[in-house]
Structure formats: structure tokens, C-alpha cells
Steps between C-alpha positions, in 0.01 A plus 500: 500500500734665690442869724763754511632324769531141335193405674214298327185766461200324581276586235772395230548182683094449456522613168776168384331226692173612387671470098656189595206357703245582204732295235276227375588134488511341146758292291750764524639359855659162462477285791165626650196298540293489187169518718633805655449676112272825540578511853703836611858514651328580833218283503767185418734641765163500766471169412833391640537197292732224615777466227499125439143423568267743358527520099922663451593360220904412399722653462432715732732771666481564897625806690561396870264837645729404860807557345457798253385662812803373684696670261348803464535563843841376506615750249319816677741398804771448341462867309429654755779346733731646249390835492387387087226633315350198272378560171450121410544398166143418324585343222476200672192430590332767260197471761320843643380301769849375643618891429284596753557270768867570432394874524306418815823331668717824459572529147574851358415427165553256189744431320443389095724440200267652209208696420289209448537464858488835596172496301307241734649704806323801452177306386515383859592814680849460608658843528902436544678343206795407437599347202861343476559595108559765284183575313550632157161410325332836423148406542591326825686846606195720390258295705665523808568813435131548472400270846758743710316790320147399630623368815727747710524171837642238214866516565689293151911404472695358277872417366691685235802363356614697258505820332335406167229358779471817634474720172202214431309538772571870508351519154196317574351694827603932366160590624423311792393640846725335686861374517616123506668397758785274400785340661809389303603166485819380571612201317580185726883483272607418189247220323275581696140559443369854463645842666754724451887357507683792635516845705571707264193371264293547815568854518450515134130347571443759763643790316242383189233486780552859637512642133135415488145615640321164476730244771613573856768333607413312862817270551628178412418149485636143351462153503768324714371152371700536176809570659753269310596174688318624807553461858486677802813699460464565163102612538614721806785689297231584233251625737811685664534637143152613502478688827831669370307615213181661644730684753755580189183648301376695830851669511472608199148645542331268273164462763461846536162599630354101562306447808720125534764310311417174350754211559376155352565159423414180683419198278379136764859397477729741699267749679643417857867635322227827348478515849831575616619676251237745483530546932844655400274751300680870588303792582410710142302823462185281527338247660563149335279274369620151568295329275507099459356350212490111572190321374511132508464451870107573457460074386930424578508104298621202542848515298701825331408751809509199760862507476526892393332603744687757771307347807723169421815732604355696782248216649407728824323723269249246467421251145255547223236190448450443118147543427419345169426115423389380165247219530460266216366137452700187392349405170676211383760269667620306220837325741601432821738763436308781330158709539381774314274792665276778334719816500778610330683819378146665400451443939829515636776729552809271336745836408739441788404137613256205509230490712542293819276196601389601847195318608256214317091577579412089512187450273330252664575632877569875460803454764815730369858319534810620411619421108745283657697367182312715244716771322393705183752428214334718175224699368290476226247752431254348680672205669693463805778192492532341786750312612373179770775371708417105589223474757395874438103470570324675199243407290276631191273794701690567775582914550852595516591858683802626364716760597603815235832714403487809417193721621497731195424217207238319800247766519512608117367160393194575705202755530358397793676295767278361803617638812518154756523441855666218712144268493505518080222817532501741225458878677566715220611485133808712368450685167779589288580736234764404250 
């Protein structure tokens, strides 16, 4: 979607919310009003339908349309403030149309895990990709190959962490028109996830890398979020580590002839510390890239990146709203002490933590009140356990907004997610790709 500046071109921008927009409503979309079936994504979105009054049926996910834009713009100033380039991760949401409204508010590009992803990136026009992985799967390799062949504006990354990676990959695109640009990884330290472990190896990867006529060796990247027994100091003498090795690999030559350097990482955890250590960033033979990759921030939630978030440590910065609540109706209410609602782990995000009782929708007034005394103990595939405090006012049909963990397993359980303002009005629906 993007322009060769970063910038959202208007006709590819037309070209998404018209595919989006056209998508017809059926049974596919859980939560959506059955009456609504036949109706477009744009004619239901004209509408403006009021969440709790006009046909939604539970469970029913909500994205808060005041604070994804909060945070969107939040990010953009924070980026920018920084002197960062964002490439926000996109496996999170998986949507095209929250791409390009992170695109609109400054993003450079996309960042993606696999070619699946990569896949439903191009279908939508976006034109800077970076995916965080090394990509080893032939056919994947030859098709990208292929979309930087037809398309000389697309601009595609990615990680290698090995030499056997590299004689893989190498194999795969003899032929092609253009290089790949790739970036090695840098493991985060011993049991670790993915990346390379050592120095030495690293120059091994890039000495594998220049021996060949298919990858082009860009810079370097990681993922400071596996750092072993993390915290601040620890995260900041990896990054430290990092920096040392783009401006090691420059000395030695290894970025001969590219127009910038790549430096990455930047998970929603520790970017204000991807902040400060990339500042210390020397001077090399080319312009850096300081690319942050953080992706969560788009919907923040209500537990895991509540308290991970960096915004917690540096508070001036400003505070990301969480943007997702999971509305579902108590079905039974079998004790004074229990209640069971409609949605469970095929609804909620339950990886990291529970859901949260936030708010009860009354059935018989339609006033919201806090879940004072209501806490969510279990899942069941379809169930919600509740646990009732004594005196907690619920009762069989009352609604029951609940609060999510973890961003990434919120929007994969769901293909389109209404888009709601403060009054309970439905402006747009969010389509995902998983």
C-alpha cells in the first residue's frame, strides 16, 4: 500500500477498502446480525448499527475504533520522537485494513513471520516487507522471487541464520532478477529462540551470503524479547551487542555498495530500551535504518502487555488504551456463587491469561455497571466460568464485556470484528486473514 516513500498511494488504498467493503455477509462471521445476511461490508457499516440493540448476536468481539486510533497515533509519535522507522509486526492482527491505517500513521512497512502472511500482503498492495524469519521453503522463495521480478517498487527482507539457510535459499532463487535482501539474525543468548549464537558464526553467515548471486546482505536484526531472564540491563547489553555487530560487519566491508544499513528488533515489551540503544547507533558507510518492529500496540489488552508494556516505565511518553472487549451473554446461573456465559477458548484469547470481567450490559435496563465481584475462573470450549462473589448482580441474559490477553490469539479467532464507538455504534468491521 505503501509509495516509495512509505506513504499510502491512493489508488491502492481504494483498491483494499473496495475488496474489503465488497465482502458479503453470510454465516462465515460469527457474532453479526443474522438479518444483516446478503448485505455487503459497506452497506452494514452505512447502517451504523448500535451493538447491543440492533440484531449482534453473542459472543461477540468489539474493537474500541477510539482507542485503536489512540494508539496508532500514539505509536507514529513515539517513532518518530525517536528518530525510529516502524515496520509493525502484522501478524497480529493479520488485517489489510489496520495495515493501512498503520501505513497511513507513519509506518514504513510491515513486518510478517511467514509466507502465508507475506502472501495476503501483496494481495493487498503493501510494498515494504519485512519478515522476521529465515525462509527456507523453496516454493515460498521462488514466489517472491517472482513478485520482486514483476514489481521493481516492492522492497522484501528477511532473516538468515545460518549457513545451511543460506546454501537453501541460495539454491532455490539461481535465476532470479533480483537479489534478496536479508539481514542476519542475532540470537537473543544461549536457549534462546532463533538467531545466530556467536560472532564468529555471524561472519560465517555473511561470508556464505557474499559467496552467492541470489541474497544481499542489508544488516542485522533480532528479537530482544527472548533475551534470557530479561530486564532492562540485560535487554540493553544485547541491543549494545547488536549495534556492535552492524558496525563490526561495516568494518569489515560486509555492506558494500547498499544505499542504508538495516538495524532491527523491537518486540511491545522493551522498545523504549530499542530506543536507546539504537540512539548510540555510530556513524557506518551508510545511512541506517532504525527499524522497530513492535506490533501489539495496534489493540494493546487488558493483561500480558498491560504490565509489559514500556509506557508503564516511561509514563510521560503517554499510555496505550486496550481496544478489544469480548461480549458474551450469561446463560445459566445455576448458584449464588457461579454463572456460566457463551464464549470460551473457540472466542477468547486464554494463552497467557483469563479474560477479565469488566462491565455487565443489564438485560432488562441496558445500563452497563462494573462486574463488581465477578471474576472468570476457566474455559470450556464454549463456556465461560464465572465466579459470583455474594451480592454480585447477574442474572440469566445479562451481557458481560470482558477484557482480553494477548492481542495475537484475540484477532485470529475472528474474521470480522465490528469496529465500535463510545455510544455502542458499529462504524466499520475489521477483516482478518489468518
Amino acid at each position: 500500500m505503501a509509495g516509495a516513500d512509505g506513504a499510502v498511494r491512493a489508488e491502492d488504498a481504494v483498491r483494499t477498502e473496495s475488496a474489503e467493503s465488497a465482502e458479503v455477509i453470510d454465516h462465515r462471521f460469527k457474532g453479526l446480525p443474522p438479518g444483516a445476511d446478503g448485505l455487503t461490508v459497506a452497506a452494514l457499516a452505512a447502517e451504523r448499527r448500535n451493538l447491543f440493540t440492533d440484531g449482534f448476536t453473542t459472543p461477540v468481539l468489539a474493537l474500541s475504533a477510539e482507542s485503536v486510533e489512540h494508539n496508532l497515533a500514539l505509536m507514529e509519535t513515539y517513532s518518530a520522537r525517536h528518530g525510529l522507522v516502524f515496520a509493525p509486526h502484522g501478524k497480529t492482527s493479520m488485517s489489510p485494513q489496520l495495515f493501512d491505517r498503520q501505513l497511513a500513521h507513519g509506518a514504513w512497512g510491515i513486518t510478517l513471520a511467514v509466507p502465508h502472511q507475506v502472501r495476503v500482503a501483496r494481495a493487498f498492495g503493501i510494498q515494504r516487507v519485512f519478515v522476521a524469519n529465515e525462509i527456507v521453503d523453496a516454493a515460498a522463495l521462488r514466489w517472491i522471487a517472482a513478485e520482486l521480478a514483476a514489481d521493481p517498487e516492492f522492497r522484501f527482507l528477511c532473516y538468515v541464520d545460518s549457513v545451511r539457510g543460506v546454501e537453501l535459499m541460495d539454491e532455490a532463487l539461481r535465476g532470479s532478477a533480483r537479489p534478496v535482501d536479508v539481514v542476519i539474525e542475532l540470537g537473543a543468548g544461549d536457549g534462546a529462540r532463533t538467531g545466530v549464537r556467536t560472532e564468529a558464526e555471524c561472519a560465517a553467515v555473511a561470508d556464505a551470503v557474499a559467496a552467492t548471486g541470489t541474497l544481499r546482505l542489508v544488516g542485522v536484526a533480532g528479537y530482544e524479547g527472548e533475551v534470557p531472564g530479561a530486564n532492562s540491563e540485560r535487554v540493553l547489553a544485547w541491543l549494545r551487542r547488536l549495534v556492535a555487530l552492524a558496525a563490526g560487519l561495516d568494518r569489515d566491508g560486509r555492506f558494500e555498495g547498499v544505499d542504508e544499513i538495516v538495524v532491527s528488533a523491537g518486540g511491545s515489551a522493551w522498545f523504549d530500551t530499542v530506543a536507546e540503544a539504537f540512539a548510540e547507533i555510530p556513524a557506518l558507510s551508510a545511512p541506517v535504518l532504525k527499524l522497530l518492529r513492535s506490533g501489539a500496540y495496534v489493540s494493546h489488552d487488558d493483561g500480558h502487555y498491560k504490565h509489559l508494556t514500556p509506557f508503564n516505565r516511561v509514563p510521560t511518553e503517554g499510555a496505550l488504551q486496550p481496544a478489544f472487549r469480548l461480549w458474551a451473554q450469561v446463560v445459566s446461573r445455576p448458584t449464588d456463587a457461579q454463572a456460566f456465559v457463551n464464549a470460551g477458548k473457540r472466542d477468547a484469547a486464554y494463552d497467557l491469561d483469563l479474560p477479565e470481567a469488566q462491565v455487565v450490559r443489564d438485560a432488562r435496563t441496558g445500563e452497563i455497571r462494573p462486574a463488581t465481584g465477578i471474576t472468570v475462573s476457566k474455559l470450556s470450549d464454549q463456556h465461560g466460568w464465572l465466579e459470583t462473589a455474594a451480592g454480585a448482580d447477574l442474572e440469566v441474559g445479562d451481557w458481560v464485556g470482558m477484557g482480553l490477553s494477548h492481542p495475537c490469539t484475540s484477532f485470529d479467532k475472528w474474521q470480522l470484528i465490528p469496529l465500535v464507538e463510545a455510544d455502542g455504534t458499529v462504524s466499520d468491521y475489521i477483516r482478518t486473514y489468518f
